[in-house]
GUDREN-689490 format. One line per field, with one value per residue (C-alpha): y, z, x; residue in three letters. Coordinates in steps of 0.05 Angstrom, whole numbers, plus 5000, padded with zeros to 4 digits. Example, Ala and Ser with C-alpha at 12.3 -4.5 7.8 and 13.67 -1.06 7.14 Angstrom:
Y	[4910_4979]
Z	[5156_5143]
X	[5246_5273]
tivo	[ALA_SER]
This chain:
Y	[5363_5324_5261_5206_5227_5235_5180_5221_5290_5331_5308_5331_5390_5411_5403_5450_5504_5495_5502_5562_5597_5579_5618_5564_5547_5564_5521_5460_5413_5358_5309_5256_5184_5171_5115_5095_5120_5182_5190_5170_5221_5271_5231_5234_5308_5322_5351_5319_5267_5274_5220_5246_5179_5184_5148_5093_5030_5016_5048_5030_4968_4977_5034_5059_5039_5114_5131_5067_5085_5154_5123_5076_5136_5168_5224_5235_5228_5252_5211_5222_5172_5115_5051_5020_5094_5099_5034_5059_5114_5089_5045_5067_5141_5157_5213_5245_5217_5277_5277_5282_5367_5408_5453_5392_5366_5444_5444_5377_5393_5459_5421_5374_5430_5475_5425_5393_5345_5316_5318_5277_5228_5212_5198_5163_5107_5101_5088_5036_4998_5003_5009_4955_4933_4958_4899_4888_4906_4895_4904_4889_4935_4942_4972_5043_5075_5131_5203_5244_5302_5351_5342_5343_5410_5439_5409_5444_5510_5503_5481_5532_5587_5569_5568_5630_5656_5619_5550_5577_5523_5539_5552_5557_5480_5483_5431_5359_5354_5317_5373_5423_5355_5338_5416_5410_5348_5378_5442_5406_5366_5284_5252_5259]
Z	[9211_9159_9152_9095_9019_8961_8914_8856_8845_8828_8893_8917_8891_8903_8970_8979_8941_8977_9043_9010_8998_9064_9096_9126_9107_9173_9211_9173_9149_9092_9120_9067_9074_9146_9177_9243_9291_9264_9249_9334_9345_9314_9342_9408_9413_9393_9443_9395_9342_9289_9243_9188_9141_9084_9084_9020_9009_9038_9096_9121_9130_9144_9175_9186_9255_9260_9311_9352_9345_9379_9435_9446_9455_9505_9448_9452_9383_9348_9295_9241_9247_9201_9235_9265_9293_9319_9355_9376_9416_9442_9473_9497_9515_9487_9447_9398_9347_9304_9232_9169_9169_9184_9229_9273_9277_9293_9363_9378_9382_9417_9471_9485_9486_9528_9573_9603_9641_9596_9550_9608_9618_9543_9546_9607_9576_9507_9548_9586_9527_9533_9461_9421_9371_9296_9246_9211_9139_9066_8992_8937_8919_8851_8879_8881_8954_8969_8994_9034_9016_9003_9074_9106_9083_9094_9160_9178_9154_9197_9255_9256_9243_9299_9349_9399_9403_9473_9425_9374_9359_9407_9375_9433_9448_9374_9308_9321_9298_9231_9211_9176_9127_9119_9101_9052_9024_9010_8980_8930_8912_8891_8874_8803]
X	[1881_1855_1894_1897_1895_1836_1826_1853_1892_1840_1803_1859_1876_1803_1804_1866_1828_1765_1803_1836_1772_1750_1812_1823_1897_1932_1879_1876_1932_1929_1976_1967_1975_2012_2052_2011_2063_2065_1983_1981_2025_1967_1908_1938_1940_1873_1818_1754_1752_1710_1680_1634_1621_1572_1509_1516_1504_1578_1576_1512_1533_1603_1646_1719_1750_1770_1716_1728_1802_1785_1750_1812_1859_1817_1787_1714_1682_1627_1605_1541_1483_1507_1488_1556_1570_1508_1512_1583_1571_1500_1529_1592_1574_1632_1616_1555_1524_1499_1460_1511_1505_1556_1526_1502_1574_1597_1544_1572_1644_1624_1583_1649_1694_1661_1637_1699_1671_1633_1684_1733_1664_1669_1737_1746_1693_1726_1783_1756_1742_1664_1661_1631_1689_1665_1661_1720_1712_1740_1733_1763_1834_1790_1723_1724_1718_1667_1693_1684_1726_1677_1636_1704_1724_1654_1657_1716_1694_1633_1661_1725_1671_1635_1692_1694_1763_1779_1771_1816_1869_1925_1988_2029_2044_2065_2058_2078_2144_2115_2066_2123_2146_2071_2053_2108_2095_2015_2038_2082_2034_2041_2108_2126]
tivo	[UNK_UNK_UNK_UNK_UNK_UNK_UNK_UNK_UNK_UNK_UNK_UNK_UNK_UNK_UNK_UNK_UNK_UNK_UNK_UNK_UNK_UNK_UNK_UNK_UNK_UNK_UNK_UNK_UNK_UNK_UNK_UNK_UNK_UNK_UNK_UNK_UNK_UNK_UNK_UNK_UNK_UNK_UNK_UNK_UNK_UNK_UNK_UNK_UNK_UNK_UNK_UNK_UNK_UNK_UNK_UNK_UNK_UNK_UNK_UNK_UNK_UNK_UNK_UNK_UNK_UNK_UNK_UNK_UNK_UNK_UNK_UNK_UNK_UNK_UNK_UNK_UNK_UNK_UNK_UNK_UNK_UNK_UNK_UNK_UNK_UNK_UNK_UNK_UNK_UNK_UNK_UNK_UNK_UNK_UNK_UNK_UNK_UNK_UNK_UNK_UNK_UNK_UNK_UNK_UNK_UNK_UNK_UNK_UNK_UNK_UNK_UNK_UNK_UNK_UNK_UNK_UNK_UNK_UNK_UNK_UNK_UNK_UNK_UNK_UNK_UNK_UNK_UNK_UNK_UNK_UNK_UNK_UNK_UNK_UNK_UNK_UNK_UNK_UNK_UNK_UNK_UNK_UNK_UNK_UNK_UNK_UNK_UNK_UNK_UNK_UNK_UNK_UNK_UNK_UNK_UNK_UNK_UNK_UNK_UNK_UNK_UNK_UNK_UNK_UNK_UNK_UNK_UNK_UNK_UNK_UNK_UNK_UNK_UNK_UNK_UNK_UNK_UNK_UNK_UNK_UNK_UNK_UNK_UNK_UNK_UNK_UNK_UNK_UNK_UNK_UNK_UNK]
């Protein structure tokens, strides 16, 4: 599940292609922008978080509070090497911090899912609130904010390709009750 939405249409649109060509489509939903509760009720079911941030002059000074969000739910994370994820999972052993490849973030998600107690270590010390809290960031509504849609997508690919069988998304517990409206709401595409 990717959730959120591209800066623009054609970011958009793109990314539903390239998860087309990928074969991907019955493994990965676009949920677009989310109410909290409902983005929760995702996060909450997940067995790995994953943060990929680019490096930029932004972000290396800055990050998203997705990966410390993770850690507070009890998800292990791994996270690329920009510096406040670095410094997050340092020092709360909450997760991996991996370089910004896709194949890197692909072993790491392997190594917590087929390691279960590791995974349950990483878990149990995000949930204990060992994290460092990540700085609180803003920017003007004006600036234009970097993406990451391609390295998401990649990311995906890699790391669904790289899955043996037993880690195949299980479809037996079923969507969350917001995924069919979500998948509908991506295949029609924005509002008009």
């Amino acid at each position: 599940m990717i959730a959120g939405d591209a800066p623009s249409n054609d970011e958009m649109a793109w990314m539903r292609s390239s998860i087309a060509a990928h074969g991907l489509d019955e493994h990965v939903l676009l949920t677009g922008w989310l109410p909290q509760r409902e983005a929760l009720g995702y996060a909450a079911r997940a067995e790995v978080g994953l943060s990929p941030i680019p490096r930029g002059r932004l972000f290396d000074v800055s990050s998203p509070t997705k990966l410390v969000e993770y850690l507070a739910l009890g998800i292990p994370g791994v996270a690329n090497d920009i510096p406040d994820q670095a410094r997050v999972i340092q020092e709360s052993g909450a997760g991996l911090c991996v370089p910004m490849q896709a194949d890197a973030f692909a072993e790491a998600t392997l190594r917590l899912l087929e390691d279960p107690a590791l995974a349950a270590a990483c878990a149990a010390r995000g949930r204990t609130g060992s994290a460092p809290t990540a700085p609180t960031t803003s920017w003007p509504a004006s600036s234009p904010r970097p993406t990451s849609a391609s390295c998401h997508v990649d990311l995906v690919a890699e790391v669904h390709a790289a899955l043996p069988a037993a880690h195949a998304p299980a479809r037996t517990v079923g969507p969350h009750p917001a995924a069919r409206t979500a998948r509908q709401r991506a295949q029609r595409g924005p509002a008009e």
